[in-house]
N, C-alpha and C positions, 0 to 999 in steps of 0.2 A: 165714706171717704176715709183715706186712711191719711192719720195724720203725722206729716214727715219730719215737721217740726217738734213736736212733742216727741219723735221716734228719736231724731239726731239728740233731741237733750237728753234723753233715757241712755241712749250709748256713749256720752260724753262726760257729764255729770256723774250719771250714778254706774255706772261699768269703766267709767277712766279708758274710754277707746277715746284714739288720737280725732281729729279735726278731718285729717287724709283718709285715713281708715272709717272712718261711719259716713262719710260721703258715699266709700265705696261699699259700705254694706248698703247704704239706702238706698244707691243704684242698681245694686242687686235685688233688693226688696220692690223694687220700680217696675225690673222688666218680670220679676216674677206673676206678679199681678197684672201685668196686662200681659201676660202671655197664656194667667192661669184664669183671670177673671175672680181668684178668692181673695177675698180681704180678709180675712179669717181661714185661712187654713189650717185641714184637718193632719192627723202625722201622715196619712194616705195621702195625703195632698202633695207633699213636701216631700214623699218620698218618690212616687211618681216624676215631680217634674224634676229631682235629681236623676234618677235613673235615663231621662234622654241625656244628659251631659254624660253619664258612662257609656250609651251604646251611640255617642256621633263621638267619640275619642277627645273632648275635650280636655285641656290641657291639666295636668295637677294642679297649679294655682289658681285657677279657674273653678273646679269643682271644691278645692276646698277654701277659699274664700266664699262661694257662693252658699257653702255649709254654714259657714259662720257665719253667715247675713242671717238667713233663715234661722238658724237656731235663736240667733238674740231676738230677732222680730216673733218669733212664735214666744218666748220670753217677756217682751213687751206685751204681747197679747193677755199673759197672762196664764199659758198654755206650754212650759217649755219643756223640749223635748232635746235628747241627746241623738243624735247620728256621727255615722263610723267616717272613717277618712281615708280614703286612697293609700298605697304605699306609696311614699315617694322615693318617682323617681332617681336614678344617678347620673347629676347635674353633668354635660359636656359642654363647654364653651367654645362654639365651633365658629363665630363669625366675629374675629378680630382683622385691626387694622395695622400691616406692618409699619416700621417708621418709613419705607419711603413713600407708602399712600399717605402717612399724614402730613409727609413733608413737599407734597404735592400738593394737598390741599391748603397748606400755609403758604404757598408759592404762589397759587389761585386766589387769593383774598384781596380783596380790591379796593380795602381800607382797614385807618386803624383800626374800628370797632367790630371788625371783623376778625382779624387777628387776634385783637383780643379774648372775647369770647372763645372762639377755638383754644388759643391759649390756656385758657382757664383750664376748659376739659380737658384737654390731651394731657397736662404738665400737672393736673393735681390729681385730677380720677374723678372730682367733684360731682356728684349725682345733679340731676336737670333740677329740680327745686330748690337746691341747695343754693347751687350757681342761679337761680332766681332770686332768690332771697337775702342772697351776698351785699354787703354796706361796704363802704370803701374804706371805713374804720377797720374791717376785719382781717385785710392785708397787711401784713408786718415787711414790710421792704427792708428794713435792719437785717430782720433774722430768716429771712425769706420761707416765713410761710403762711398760712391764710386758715384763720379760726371758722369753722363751723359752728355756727350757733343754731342749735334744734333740731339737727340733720334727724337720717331716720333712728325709731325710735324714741323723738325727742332728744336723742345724745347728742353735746357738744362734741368737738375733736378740734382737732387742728393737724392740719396738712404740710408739707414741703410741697413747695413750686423750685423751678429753676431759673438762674439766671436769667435766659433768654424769655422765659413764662412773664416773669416782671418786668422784664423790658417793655415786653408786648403793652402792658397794663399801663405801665410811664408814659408811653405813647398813646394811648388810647386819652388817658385824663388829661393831656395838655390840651387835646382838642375838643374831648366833652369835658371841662371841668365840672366836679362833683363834690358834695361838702360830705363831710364825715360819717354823719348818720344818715346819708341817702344811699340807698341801692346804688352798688358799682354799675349794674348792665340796667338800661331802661327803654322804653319804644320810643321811634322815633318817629311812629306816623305822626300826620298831621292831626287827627281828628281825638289824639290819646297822646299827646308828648309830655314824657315826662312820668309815665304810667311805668307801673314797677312790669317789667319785663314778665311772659307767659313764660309757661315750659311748651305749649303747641309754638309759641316765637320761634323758641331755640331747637323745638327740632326740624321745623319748615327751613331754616337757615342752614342746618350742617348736610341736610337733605341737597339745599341747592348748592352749595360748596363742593361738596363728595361729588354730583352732577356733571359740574365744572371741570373737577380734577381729573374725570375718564373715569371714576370707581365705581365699575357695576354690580358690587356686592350692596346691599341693603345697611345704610349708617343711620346712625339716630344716636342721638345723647351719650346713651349708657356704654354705645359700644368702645367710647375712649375711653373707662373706665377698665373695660376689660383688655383692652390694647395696653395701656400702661401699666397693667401688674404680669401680662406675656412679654411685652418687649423687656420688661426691667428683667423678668425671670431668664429668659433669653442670653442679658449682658450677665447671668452669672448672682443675680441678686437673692440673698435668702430668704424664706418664703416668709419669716415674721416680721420683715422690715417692712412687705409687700402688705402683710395684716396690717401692722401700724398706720404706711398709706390710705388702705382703703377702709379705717376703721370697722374690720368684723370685727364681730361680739367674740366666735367661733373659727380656730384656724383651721376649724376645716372646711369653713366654705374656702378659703382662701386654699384649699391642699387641688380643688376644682380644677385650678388653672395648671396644675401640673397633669394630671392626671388627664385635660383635655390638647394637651403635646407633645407626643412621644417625642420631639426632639429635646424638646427641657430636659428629660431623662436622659436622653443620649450623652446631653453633652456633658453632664454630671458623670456620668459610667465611664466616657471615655478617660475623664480626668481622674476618676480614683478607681479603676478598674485595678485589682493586680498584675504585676508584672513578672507571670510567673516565669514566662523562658528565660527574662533577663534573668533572675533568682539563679533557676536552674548552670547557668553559666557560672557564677560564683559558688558554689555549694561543693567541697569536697568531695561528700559523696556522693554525688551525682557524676562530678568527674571521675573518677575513678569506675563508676558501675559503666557509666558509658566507654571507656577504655579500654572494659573485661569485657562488653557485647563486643565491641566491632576486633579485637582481637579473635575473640572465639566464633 
């Protein structure tokens, strides 16, 4: 029997992988083994049952996270071997939410702690655990913005929310009042109340929201994050304010979002396009050459 628990403290402890990440290698290590039946896998083992994930086209994060499960558990084994990685692909982000689908869905919300929530996503970009994790201490209503403690990669940050974002929030804590150090969003079934909020919670909820609203495009958590660094790019905003938002490490993940809307481009060219025929109107010799064509 292979053991999962001495495997998570091997990847946590002594390789300093995060608590989210060796979950998902041990889940990887999980279905490996009951798919392959070794608990002891040979490099022909591991390389075989990588090679179905290249010929059914699984996704790049998929093959290479599943690389890196395998490689640390062949590691733990005692047995470590190195394999190759996929190119990666060039990221399109093709399924955003305009403002007036999210402003449909804030019109569809059927309570404060609805709004709220949505709020959170849309106005800060907040990734789903994040916004799980979230204490009501970490809102600055002063200076209106909302500190991340331990987001991904363990990085703090801190965010801008907007006016109306905070409103939403205001409203939300006069009817669930919350003390400082408790999680802002929490469940409210009966059988669990009071229990620090899921991320399957929050995305069963913008699921049935988007529902409501008429949006037959596919929502989920993340996709406000990508909606508010297109919309903001959209009114004209520059791509490192857009970084700051969504704390990357790298602007060039953030360079993504241009590069997946030729209108962002557009609207940029039109505004600093040159103006050469205007030019050509003021420029002496251009007058004068054009004076000596249509003469001659």
């Amino acid at each position: 029997m292979v053991d999962y628990v001495r495997f998570t403290s091997f990847l946590i402890v002594e390789r300093g992988i995060g608590t989210i990440c060796a979950a998902s290698y041990v889940g990887s290590v999980k279905r490996f083994v009951k798919a392959t039946g070794k608990e002891q896998p040979s490099k022909d083992d591991v390389i075989n049952y990588l090679m179905g994930f290249y010929t059914s086209n699984k996704s790049y994060s998929h093959i290479t996270n599943t690389t890196l499960a395998l490689e640390r558990y062949c590691e733990f084994l005692g047995a470590p071997l190195k394999l190759g990685r996929p190119k990666k692909p060039k990221r399109i982000v093709a399924n955003t939410l305009t403002e007036t689908e999210v402003a449909r869905m804030f019109a569809l919300c059927r309570n404060t702690r609805e709004r709220a929530l949505l709020g959170m996503l849309a106005y800060t970009g907040i990734r789903n655990l994040e916004l799980c994790s979230l204490l009501v201490k970490d809102i600055d209503f002063q200076n209106k913005t909302v500190f991340i403690k331990g987001g991904k990669g363990q990085k703090d940050g801190i965010v801008c929310i907007s006016e109306e974002g905070l409103a939403m929030i205001q409203e939300y804590l006069k009817e669930y009042p919350r003390e400082n150090d408790e999680t802002l969003f929490f469940t409210i079934a009966r059988n669990r109340k009071h229990d620090k909020l899921s991320t399957g919670t929050v995305r069963k909820f913008v699921k049935t929201i988007a529902r409501r609203a008429g949006i037959v495009k596919r929502v989920w958590p993340h996709v406000f994050r990508h909606s508010l660094a297109m919309n903001m790019l959209m009114k004209g905003c520059d791509i490192y304010s857009i970084r700051e938002q969504l704390r990357h490490s790298y602007i060039s993940t953030t360079f993504i979002y241009i590069h997946s809307n030729p209108k962002i481009m557009q609207n940029k060219y039109q505004v600093f396009c040159p103006s050469y025929m205007w030019e050509a109107t003021k420029d002496p010799f251009i007058i004068n050459s054009n004076q000596y064509y249509i003469k001659k």
